[in-house]
N, C-alpha and C positions, 0 to 999 in steps of 0.2 A: 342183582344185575350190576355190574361193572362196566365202563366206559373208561376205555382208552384215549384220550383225548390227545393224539400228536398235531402239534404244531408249528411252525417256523418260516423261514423266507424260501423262496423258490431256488428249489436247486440244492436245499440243505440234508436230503434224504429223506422225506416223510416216508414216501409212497415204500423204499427200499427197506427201511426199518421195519415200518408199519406189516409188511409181510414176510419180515423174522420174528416178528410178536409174534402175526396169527399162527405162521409155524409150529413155536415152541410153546406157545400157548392155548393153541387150540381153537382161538376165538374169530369170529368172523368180522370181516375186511370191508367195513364202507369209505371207500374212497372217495374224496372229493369229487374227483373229475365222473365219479359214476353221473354224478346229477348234473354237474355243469355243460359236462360233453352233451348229455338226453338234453337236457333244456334247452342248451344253446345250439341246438340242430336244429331249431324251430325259430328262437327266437335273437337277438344280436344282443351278445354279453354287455349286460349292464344297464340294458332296455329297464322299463317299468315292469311287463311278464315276465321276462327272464330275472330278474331280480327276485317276484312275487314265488315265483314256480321255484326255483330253485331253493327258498328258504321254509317252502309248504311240504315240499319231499325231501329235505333233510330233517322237520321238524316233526312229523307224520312217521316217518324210519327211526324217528328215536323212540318214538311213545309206542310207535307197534312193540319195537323190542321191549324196553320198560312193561309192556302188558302182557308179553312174552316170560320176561326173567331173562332173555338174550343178552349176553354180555356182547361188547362187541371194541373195533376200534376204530377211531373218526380221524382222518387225516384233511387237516385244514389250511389253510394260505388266507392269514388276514389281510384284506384289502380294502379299500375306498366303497366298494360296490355291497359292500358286506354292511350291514344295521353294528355300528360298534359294538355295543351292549349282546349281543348276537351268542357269543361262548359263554356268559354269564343268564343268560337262558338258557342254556344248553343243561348248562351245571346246577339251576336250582328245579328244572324240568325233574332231572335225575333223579337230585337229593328228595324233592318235593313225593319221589313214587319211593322212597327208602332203598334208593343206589348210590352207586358211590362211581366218582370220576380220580379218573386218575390220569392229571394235565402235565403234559409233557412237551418242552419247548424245546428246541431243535437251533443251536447255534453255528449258524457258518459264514465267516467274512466275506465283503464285498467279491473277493478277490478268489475266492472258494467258489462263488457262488457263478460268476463270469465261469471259471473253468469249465464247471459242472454243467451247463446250461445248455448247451449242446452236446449230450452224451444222447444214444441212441436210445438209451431207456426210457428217454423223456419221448421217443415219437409216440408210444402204443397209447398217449389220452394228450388230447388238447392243449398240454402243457407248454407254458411262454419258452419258448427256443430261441429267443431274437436277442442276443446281448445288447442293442441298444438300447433296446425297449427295455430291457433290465436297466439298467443304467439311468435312464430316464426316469424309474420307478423306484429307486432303494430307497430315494425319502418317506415315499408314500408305505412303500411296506415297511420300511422302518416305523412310523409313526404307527400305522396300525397295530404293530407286533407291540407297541408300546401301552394300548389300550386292551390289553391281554390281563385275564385275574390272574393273580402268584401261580405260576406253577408249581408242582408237585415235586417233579424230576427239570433240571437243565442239563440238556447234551452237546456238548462241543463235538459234532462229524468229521471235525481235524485230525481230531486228537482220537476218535475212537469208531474203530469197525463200526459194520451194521450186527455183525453177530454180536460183541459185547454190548453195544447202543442197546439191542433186544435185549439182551441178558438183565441188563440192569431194569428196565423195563417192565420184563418180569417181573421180576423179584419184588417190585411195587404190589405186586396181584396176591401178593400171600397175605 
């Protein structure tokens, strides 16, 4: 079993990359926003439930797969609301059933990340669209993203498509 683990700041391509992997890879697509959109339809992000619920169905969705043999890929947004330590149970979860993760961090500047922010691709899941509220937050995600174990792969989205981002991506899986 294999995990994909994409990560990086809002707006830097996860969700876009993430589904040129399952493309060209084959593999199935847990997306963040699946559980936070579900949770947070019931509960106000970053509640005490919505915090509990949203970390019980992405840890629940790992160990099915793990019990599975499903490989899969995790697209994430380290934030405040998130348990720090959170990707490093993810990663010994994996190893601990004899899988392997394959973390992949997602770079794109402030200024990248403002542009991208309001693209319409961001309306189909609950994704932050508010360039102030971005702004307001690049310390906090920055510090988060900082609390992140070494990644495997780093991807600059400036500098490279979502087809080659994939590509290389792949090529980690062999």
């Amino acid at each position: 079993m294999k995990l994909v683990f994409i990560y990086g700041p809002p707006a830097a391509g996860k969700l876009t990359i993430a589904r040129k992997v399952a493309e060209k890879a084959g593999l199935a697509l847990f997306h963040n926003h699946l559980i936070v959109d579900a949770v947070g339809a019931v509960f106000p992000f970053g509640s005490e439930h919505f915090k509990r619920l949203r970390e019980k169905f992405w840890f629940e969705t790992f160990e099915a797969a793990v019990d599975d043999g499903q490989s899969l890929i995790f697209t994430f947004l380290p934030e405040d609301t998130v348990d720090p330590n959170f990707a490093q149970r993810v990663i010994d979860l994996i190893v601990a059933h004899s899988g392997e993760v394959i973390s992949v961090r997602l770079n794109a500047s402030r200024q990248s990340q403002l542009a991208r922010i309001n693209n319409e691709s961001r309306n189909a899941f609950g994704k932050l669209q508010d360039a102030e509220l971005l702004k307001a937050n690049f310390d906090q995600f920055e510090r988060s993203l900082s609390n992140m174990p070494e990644p495997d792969l780093v991807i600059d989205t400036e500098t490279l498509d979502p087809d080659r981002a994939a590509d290389l991506i792949v090529a980690q899986l062999t």
